[in-house]
PLY file of the C-alpha trace (Angstrom):
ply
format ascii 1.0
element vertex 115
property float x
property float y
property float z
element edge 114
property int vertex1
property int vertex2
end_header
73.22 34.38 104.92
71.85 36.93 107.21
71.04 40.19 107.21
70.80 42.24 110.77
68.29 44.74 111.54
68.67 47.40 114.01
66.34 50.04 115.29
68.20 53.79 114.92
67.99 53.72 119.48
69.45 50.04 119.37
72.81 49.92 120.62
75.44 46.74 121.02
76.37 46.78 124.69
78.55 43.62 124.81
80.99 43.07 121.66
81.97 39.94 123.33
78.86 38.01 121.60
79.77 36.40 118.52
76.94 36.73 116.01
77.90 33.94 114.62
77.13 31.87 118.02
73.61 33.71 117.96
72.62 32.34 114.11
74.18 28.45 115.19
71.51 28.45 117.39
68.56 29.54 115.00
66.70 26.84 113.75
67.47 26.25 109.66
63.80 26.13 108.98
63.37 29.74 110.89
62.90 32.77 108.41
63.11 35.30 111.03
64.93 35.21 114.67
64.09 37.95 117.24
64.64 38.45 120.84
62.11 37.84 123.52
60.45 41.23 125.39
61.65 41.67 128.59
58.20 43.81 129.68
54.91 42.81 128.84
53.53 42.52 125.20
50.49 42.61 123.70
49.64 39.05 121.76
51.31 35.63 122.01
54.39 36.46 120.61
55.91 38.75 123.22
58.77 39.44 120.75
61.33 42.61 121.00
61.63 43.91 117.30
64.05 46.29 117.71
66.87 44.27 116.57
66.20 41.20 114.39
67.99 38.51 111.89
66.21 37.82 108.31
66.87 34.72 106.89
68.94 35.45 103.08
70.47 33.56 101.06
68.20 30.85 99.05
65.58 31.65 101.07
65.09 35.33 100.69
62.00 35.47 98.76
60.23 33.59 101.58
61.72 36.14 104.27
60.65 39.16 102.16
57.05 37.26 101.76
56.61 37.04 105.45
58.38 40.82 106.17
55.89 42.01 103.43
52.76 40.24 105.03
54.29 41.78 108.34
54.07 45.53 106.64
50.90 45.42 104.72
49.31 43.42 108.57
50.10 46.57 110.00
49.11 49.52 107.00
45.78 47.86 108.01
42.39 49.73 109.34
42.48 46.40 111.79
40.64 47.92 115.45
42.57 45.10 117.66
46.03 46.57 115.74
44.97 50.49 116.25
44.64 49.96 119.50
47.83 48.45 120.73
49.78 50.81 118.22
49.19 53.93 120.24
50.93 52.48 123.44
53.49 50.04 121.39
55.52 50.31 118.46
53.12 49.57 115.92
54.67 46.74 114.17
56.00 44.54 117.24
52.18 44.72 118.27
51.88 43.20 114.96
54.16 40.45 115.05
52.99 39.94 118.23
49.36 40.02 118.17
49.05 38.43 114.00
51.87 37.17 112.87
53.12 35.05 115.26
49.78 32.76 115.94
50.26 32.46 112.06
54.18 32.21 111.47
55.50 30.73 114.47
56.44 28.03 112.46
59.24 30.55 110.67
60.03 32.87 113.47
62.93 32.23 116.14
62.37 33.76 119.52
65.72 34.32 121.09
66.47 34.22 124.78
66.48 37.87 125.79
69.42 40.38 125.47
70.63 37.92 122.82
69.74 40.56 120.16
0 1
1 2
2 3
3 4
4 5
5 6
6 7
7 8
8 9
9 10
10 11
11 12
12 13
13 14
14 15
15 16
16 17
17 18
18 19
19 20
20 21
21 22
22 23
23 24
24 25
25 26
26 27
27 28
28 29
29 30
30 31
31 32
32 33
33 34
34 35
35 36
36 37
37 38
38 39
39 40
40 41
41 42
42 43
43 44
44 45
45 46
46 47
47 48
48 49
49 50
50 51
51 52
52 53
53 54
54 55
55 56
56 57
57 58
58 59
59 60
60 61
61 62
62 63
63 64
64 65
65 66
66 67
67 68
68 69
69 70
70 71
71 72
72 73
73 74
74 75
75 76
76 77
77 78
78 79
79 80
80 81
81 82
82 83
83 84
84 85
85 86
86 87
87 88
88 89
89 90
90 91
91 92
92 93
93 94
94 95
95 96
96 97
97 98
98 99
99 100
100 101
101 102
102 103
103 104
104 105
105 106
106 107
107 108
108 109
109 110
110 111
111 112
112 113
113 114
């Protein structure tokens, strides 16, 4: 099970892609699949939250630990965060810049435009 984020400026351009082809290629170990940035990111991750996949199903509690990590990362007083949040959305700076050195292990970065 899956459950599909989307930012409220997100739109689906090409209703030719299956979602389902999009999750058979998401590792089963993954937690959390997003799409790789097209422009430059701050941090290692250079991820594109604005539309993601979260890992349900048996393994919810360990997706909501790691999306609750993600939250309280960024309600931080952290300078290196503050910084990149006033010229990037605040929490793909921190997926970017925290979370993914940490979690890389449980996120999925997609090809982009596959989100």
């Amino acid at each position: 099970d899956w459950v599909m984020w989307m930012d409220a400026d997100a739109s689906i351009i090409d209703h030719s892609v299956d979602l389902r082809f999009v999750i058979s290629h998401i590792p089963q170990d993954k937690l959390l699949a997003v799409s790789a940035d097209i422009w430059p990111t701050h941090g290692s991750g250079a991820c594109n939250t604005g539309v993601m996949l979260v890992r349900g199903g048996d393994r919810a509690k360990e997706s909501m630990a790691l999306l609750e990590e993600w939250w309280q990362t960024a309600n931080t007083d952290n300078k290196d965060i503050a910084r990149y949040k006033q010229d990037h959305p605040g929490e793909q700076a921190v997926l970017n810049i925290e979370l993914w050195p940490k979690h890389s292990n449980k996120i999925h970065r997609l090809p982009f435009c596959w989100l």
